[in-house]
C-alpha positions in Angstrom: 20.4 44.4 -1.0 22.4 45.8 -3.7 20.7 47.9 -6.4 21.5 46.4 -9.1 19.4 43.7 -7.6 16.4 45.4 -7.8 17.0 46.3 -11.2 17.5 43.2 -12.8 13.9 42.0 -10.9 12.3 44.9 -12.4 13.6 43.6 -15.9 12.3 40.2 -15.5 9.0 41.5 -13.6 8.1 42.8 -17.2 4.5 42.5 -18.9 6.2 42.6 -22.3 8.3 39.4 -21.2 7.3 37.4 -18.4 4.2 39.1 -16.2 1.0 40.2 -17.1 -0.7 42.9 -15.5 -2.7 42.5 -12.7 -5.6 44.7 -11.5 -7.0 44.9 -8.1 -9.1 47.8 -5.9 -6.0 49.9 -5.8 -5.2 49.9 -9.6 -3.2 47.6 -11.3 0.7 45.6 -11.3 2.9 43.8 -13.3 3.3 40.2 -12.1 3.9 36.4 -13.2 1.2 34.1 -12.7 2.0 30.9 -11.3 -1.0 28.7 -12.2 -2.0 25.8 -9.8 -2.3 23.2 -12.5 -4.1 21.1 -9.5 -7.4 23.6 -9.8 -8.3 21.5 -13.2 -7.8 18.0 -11.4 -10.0 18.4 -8.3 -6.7 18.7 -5.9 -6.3 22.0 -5.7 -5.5 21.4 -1.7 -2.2 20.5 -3.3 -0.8 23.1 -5.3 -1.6 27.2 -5.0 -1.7 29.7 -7.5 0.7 32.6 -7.1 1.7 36.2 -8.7 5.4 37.3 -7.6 5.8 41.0 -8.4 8.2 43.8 -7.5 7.9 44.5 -3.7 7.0 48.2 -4.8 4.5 47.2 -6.9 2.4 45.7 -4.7 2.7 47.4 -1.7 -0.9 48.3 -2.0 -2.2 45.0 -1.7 -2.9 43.2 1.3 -3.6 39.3 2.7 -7.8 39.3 2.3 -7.6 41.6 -0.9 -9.0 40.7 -4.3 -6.6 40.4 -7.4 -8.2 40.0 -11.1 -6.0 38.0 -13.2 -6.5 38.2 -17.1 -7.3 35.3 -19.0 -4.5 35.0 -21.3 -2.6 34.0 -17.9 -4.6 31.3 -17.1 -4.0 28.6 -19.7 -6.8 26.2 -19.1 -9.5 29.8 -18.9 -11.1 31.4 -22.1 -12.0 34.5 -19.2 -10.1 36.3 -16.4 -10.5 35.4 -12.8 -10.6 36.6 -9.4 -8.2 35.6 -6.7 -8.3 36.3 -2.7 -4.7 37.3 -1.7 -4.5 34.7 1.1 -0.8 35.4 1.8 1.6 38.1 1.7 5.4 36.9 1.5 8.2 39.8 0.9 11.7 38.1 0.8 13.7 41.0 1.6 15.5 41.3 -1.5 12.8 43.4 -3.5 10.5 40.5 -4.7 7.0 39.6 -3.1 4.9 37.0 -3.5 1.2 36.6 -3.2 -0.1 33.1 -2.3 -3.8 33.5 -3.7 -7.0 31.4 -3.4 -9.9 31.0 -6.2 -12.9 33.4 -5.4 
């Protein structure tokens, strides 16, 4: 993939704009938080929450690792949470994304 590709996901993979930052054993990434609005209706089986990152960023982190996400990510939480990385999906073009599962 091109470089300028990678380039313009670094802008929007951003803390100031779109992510926030994510810690986890290893230190700590920018991401966006993909809240699984389902967790806060009982069908959680239904929906997944997610952090897509910079493929650099995370290459740290591994399915069965934990990520903390801070609570001004998670709109329906007053504190931050833990995830399980349950999934580990690189597309090739310089973005991941982490399929996660509540701790």
């Amino acid at each position: 993939m091109p470089k300028w590709y990678e380039d313009d996901v670094a802008e929007m993979i951003d803390v100031e704009d779109f992510a926030f930052s994510i810690s986890h054993s290893g230190g700590s990434f920018s991401a966006i938080f993909e809240y699984a609005y389902g967790e806060q209706f009982d069908f959680a089986d239904r929906e997944v929450p997610t952090l897509t990152s910079k493929t650099s960023a995370v290459s740290s982190v591994s399915a069965g690792d934990q990520v903390t996400v801070p609570a001004d990510a998670i709109p329906t939480s007053a504190s931050s949470k833990t995830y399980l990385v349950l999934v580990k999906k690189p597309d090739n073009t310089g973005v991941t994304v982490l399929v996660l599962e509540s701790v």
